[in-house]
C-alpha positions, 0 to 999 in steps of 0.5 A: 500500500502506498499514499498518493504519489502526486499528493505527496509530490504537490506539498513537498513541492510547497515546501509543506510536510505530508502528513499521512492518515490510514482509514482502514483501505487507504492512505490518505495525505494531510498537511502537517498544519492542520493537526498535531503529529507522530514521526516514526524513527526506524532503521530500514534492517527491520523491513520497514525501508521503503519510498512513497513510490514503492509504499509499505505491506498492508500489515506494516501500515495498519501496526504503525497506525495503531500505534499511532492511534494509541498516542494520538487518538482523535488525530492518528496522523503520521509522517514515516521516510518510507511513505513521505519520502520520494525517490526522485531526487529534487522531491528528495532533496526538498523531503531531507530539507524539511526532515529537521522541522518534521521531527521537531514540530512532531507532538511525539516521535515513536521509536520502532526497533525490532529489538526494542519491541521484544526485549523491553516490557513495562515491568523491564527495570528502567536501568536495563531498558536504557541499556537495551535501547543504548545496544538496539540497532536504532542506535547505531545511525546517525539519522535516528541520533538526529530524530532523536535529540529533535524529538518534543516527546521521545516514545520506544514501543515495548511489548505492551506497546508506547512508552516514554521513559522519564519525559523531561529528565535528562534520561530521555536522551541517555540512549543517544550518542552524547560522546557525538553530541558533547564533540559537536556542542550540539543544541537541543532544548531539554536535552542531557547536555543542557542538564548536569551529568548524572552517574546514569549519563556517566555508565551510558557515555562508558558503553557508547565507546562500543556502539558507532553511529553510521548511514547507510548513505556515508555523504548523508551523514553531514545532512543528518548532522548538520540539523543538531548543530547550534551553528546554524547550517546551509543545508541547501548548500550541502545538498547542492553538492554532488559527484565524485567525492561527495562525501569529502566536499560535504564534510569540507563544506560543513566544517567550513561552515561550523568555523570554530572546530572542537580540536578533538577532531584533529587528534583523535585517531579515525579516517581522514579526508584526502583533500588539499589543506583538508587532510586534518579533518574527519572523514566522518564525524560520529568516529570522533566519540571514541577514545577522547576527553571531552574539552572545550577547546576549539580551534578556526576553520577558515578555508 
C-alpha cells in the first residue's frame, strides 16, 4: 500500500510536510498544519525501508497506525521516510530539507526497533531498558541520533506497546550518542547536555565507546548532522553538492561552515579526508566519540 504519489509530490513541492492518515483501505495525505503529529524513527534492517513510490505491506501500515492511534487518538496522523519520502531526487532533496522541522514540530516521535519491541516490557527495570535501547540497532545511525535529540516527546514501543521513559529528565536522551553530541556542542532544548551529568549519563557515555553511529548513505551523514548543530547550517548548500567525492566536499563544506572546530577532531585517531589543506579533518564525524576527553577547546576553520 502506498499514499498518493502526486499528493505527496504537490506539498513537498510547497515546501509543506505530508502528513499521512490510514482509514482502514487507504492512505490518505494531510498537511502537517492542520493537526498535531507522530514521526516514526526506524532503521530500514527491520523491513520497514521503503519510498512513497514503492509504499509499505498492508500489515506494516495498519501496526504503525495503531500505534499511532494509541498516542494520538482523535488525530492518528503520521509522517514515516518510507511513505513521505520520494525517490526522485529534487522531491528528495526538498523531503531531507524539511526532515529537521518534521521531527521537531512532531507532538511525539515513536521509536520502532525490532529489538526494542521484544526485549523491553513495562515491568523491564528502567536501568536495563536504557541499556537495551543504548545496544538496539536504532542506535547505531546517525539519522535516528538526529530524530532523536529533535524529538518534543521521545516514545520506544515495548511489548505492551508506547512508552516514554522519564519525559523531561535528562534520561530521555541517555540512549543517544552524547560522546557525538558533547564533540559537536550540539543544541537541543531539554536535552542531557543542557542538564548536569548524572552517574546514569556517566555508565551510558562508558558503553557508547562500543556502539558507532553510521548511514547507510556515508555523504548523508553531514545532512543528518548538520540539523543538531547550534551553528546554524546551509543545508541547501550541502545538498547542492554532488559527484565524485561527495562525501569529502560535504564534510569540507560543513566544517567550513561550523568555523570554530572542537580540536578533538584533529587528534583523535579515525579516517581522514584526502583533500588539499583538508587532510586534518574527519572523514566522518560520529568516529570522533571514541577514545577522547571531552574539552572545550576549539580551534578556526577558515578555508
Amino acid at each position: 500500500i502506498r499514499p498518493p504519489v502526486e499528493d505527496i509530490t504537490q506539498f513537498l513541492s510547497e515546501g509543506v510536510i505530508p502528513m499521512l492518515f490510514y482509514d482502514g483501505s487507504r492512505l490518505h495525505v494531510r498537511k502537517s498544519i492542520t493537526g498535531p503529529y507522530v514521526t516514526i524513527s526506524h532503521v530500514w534492517a527491520d523491513g520497514m525501508g521503503s519510498m512513497t513510490e514503492v509504499g509499505l505491506p498492508r500489515c506494516v501500515v495498519e501496526r504503525i497506525s495503531g500505534l499511532v492511534t494509541s498516542l494520538l487518538p482523535e488525530h492518528g496522523s503520521f509522517w514515516i521516510d518510507s511513505l513521505c519520502i520520494p525517490a526522485e531526487g529534487e522531491l528528495r532533496k526538498k523531503a531531507i530539507k524539511l526532515m529537521a522541522s518534521t521531527y521537531r514540530d512532531a507532538a511525539k516521535v515513536l521509536v520502532i526497533d525490532a529489538d526494542i519491541r521484544t526485549t523491553c516490557s513495562e515491568s523491564t527495570p528502567r536501568e536495563e531498558a536504557l541499556l537495551r535501547i543504548t545496544f538496539s540497532g536504532w542506535n547505531k545511525w546517525v539519522w535516528t541520533l538526529q530524530e532523536g535529540l529533535l524529538a518534543r516527546e521521545l516514545w520506544f514501543e515495548f511489548i505492551e506497546g508506547p512508552v516514554t521513559i522519564d519525559q523531561g529528565s535528562p534520561s530521555l536522551h541517555l540512549s543517544l550518542d552524547m560522546r557525538l553530541a558533547q564533540a559537536l556542542s550540539l543544541s537541543h532544548p531539554g536535552s542531557a547536555a543542557e542538564s548536569p551529568m548524572s552517574e546514569e549519563m556517566m555508565f551510558n557515555i562508558e558503553a557508547m565507546d562500543v556502539v558507532a553511529n553510521s548511514t547507510t548513505k556515508p555523504e548523508d551523514e553531514t545532512l543528518a548532522v548538520s540539523s543538531i548543530l547550534a551553528t546554524q547550517i546551509n543545508l541547501d548548500a550541502l545538498l547542492s553538492i554532488t559527484g565524485e567525492d561527495v562525501q569529502q566536499k560535504r564534510m569540507k563544506a560543513l566544517l567550513i561552515r561550523m568555523h570554530e572546530i572542537p580540536v578533538v577532531l584533529t587528534t583523535v585517531r579515525m579516517s581522514r579526508l584526502t583533500l588539499l589543506k583538508f587532510s586534518w579533518a574527519p572523514r566522518a564525524l560520529t568516529a570522533a566519540m571514541h577514545g577522547w576527553q571531552a574539552t572545550e577547546a576549539t580551534g578556526t576553520c577558515t578555508c
